[in-house]
NUGUBA-281048 format. One line per field, with one value per residue (C-alpha): residue number from 0; residue in three letters; chain; x, y, z. Coordinates in Angstrom, 2 decimals, padded with zeros to 5 digits, m for minus. Layout:
residues N
num <- NUM|...
residuo <- ALA|...
cadena <- A|...
xx <- X|...
yy <- Y|...
zz <- Z|...
//
This chain:
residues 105
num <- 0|1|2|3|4|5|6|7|8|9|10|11|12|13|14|15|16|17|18|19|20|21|22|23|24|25|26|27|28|29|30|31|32|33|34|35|36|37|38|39|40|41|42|43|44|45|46|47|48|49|50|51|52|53|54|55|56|57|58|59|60|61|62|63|64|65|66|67|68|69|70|71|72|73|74|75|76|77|78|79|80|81|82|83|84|85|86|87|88|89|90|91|92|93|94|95|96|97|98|99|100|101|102|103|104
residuo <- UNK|UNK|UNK|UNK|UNK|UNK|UNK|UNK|UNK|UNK|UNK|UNK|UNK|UNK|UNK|UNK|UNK|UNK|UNK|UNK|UNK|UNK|UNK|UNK|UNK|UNK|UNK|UNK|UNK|UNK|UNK|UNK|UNK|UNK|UNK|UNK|UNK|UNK|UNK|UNK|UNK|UNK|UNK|UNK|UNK|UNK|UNK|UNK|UNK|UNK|UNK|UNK|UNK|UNK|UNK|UNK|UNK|UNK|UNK|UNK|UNK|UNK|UNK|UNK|UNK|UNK|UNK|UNK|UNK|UNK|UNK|UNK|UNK|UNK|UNK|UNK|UNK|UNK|UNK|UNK|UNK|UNK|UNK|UNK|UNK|UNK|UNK|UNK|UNK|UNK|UNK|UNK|UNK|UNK|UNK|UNK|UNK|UNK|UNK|UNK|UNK|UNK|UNK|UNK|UNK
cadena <- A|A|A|A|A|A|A|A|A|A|A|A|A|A|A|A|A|A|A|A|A|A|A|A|A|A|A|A|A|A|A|A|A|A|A|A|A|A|A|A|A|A|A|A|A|A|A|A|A|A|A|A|A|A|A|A|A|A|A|A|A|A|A|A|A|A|A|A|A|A|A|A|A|A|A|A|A|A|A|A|A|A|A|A|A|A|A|A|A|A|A|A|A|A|A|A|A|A|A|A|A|A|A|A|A
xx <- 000.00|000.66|003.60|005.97|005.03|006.40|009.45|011.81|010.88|011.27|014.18|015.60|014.17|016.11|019.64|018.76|019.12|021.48|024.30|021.52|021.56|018.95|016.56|015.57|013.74|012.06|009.74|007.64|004.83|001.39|000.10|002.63|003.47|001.20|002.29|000.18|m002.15|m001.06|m003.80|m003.29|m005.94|m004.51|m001.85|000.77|000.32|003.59|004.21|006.25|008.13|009.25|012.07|011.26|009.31|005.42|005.91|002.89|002.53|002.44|000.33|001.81|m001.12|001.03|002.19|004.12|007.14|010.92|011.03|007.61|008.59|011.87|009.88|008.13|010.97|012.97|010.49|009.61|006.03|004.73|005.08|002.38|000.78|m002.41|m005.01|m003.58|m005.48|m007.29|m008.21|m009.65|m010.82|m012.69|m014.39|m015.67|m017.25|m018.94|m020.30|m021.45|m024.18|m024.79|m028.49|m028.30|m029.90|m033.21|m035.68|m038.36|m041.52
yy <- 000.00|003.54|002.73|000.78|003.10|005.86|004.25|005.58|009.12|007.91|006.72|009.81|011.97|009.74|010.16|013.71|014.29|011.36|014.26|016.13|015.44|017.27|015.09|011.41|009.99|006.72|004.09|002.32|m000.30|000.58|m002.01|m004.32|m001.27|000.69|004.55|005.89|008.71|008.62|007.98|006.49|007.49|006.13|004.31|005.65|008.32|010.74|012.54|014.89|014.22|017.56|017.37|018.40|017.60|018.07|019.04|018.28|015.90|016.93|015.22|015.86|016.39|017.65|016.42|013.38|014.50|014.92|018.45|019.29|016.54|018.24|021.82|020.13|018.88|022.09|024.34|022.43|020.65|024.24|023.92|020.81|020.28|019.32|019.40|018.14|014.84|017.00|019.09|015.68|015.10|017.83|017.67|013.91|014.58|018.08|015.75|013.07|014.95|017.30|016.52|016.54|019.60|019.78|021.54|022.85|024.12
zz <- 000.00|000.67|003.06|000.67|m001.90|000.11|001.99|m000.51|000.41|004.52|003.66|001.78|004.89|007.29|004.88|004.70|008.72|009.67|010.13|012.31|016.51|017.59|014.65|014.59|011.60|013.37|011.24|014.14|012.91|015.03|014.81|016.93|019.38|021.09|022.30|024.90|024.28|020.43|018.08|014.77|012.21|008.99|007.70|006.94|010.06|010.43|013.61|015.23|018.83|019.77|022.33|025.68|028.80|028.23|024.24|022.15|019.39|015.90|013.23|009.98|006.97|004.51|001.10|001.37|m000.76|000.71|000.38|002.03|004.91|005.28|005.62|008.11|010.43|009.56|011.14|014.37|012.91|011.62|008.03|006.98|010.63|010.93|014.56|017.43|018.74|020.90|018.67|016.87|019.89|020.46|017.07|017.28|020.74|019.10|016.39|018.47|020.46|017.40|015.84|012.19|010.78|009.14|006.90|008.51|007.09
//
């Protein structure tokens, strides 16, 4: 699928920051290890770690290219992030208990 299709590019990305300490490009299968409180949509799912004690997790929705995936390391998950998981979150539990709208006469 998607994945193998696109490990050439992971692969590239991971040659493109070996040289880099403060950046680790990590390939971790989901579905043999689980990662508390980090949801996993869609396969393949890219995320960003920043370092640091209580950083947040980035979801990366960008294109899935080396150059935009570089952007998006480069500039600490700004460039190509999409909502948090909270901000998922949030939205699933606002559509749960939302009514579907109707026409009324």
């Amino acid at each position: 699928g998607h994945c193998k299709q696109r490990a050439p590019i992971y692969d590239e990305l991971g040659a493109k920051f070996t040289d880099r300490d403060d950046i680790v490009v990590a390939k971790m299968d989901a579905t043999a290890n689980e990662v508390e409180d980090v949801k996993v949509q869609s396969f393949p799912t890219i995320k960003y770690f920043p370092k640091g004690e209580g950083s947040e997790v980035i979801d990366y929705n960008g294109e899935r290219t080396l150059d935009a995936m570089a952007k998006f390391l480069e500039t600490d998950g700004k460039e190509g992030a999409g909502p948090s998981d909270e901000e998922l979150e949030e939205a699933e539990d606002g559509e749960e208990g939302a009514e579907e709208p109707r026409d009324e006469l």
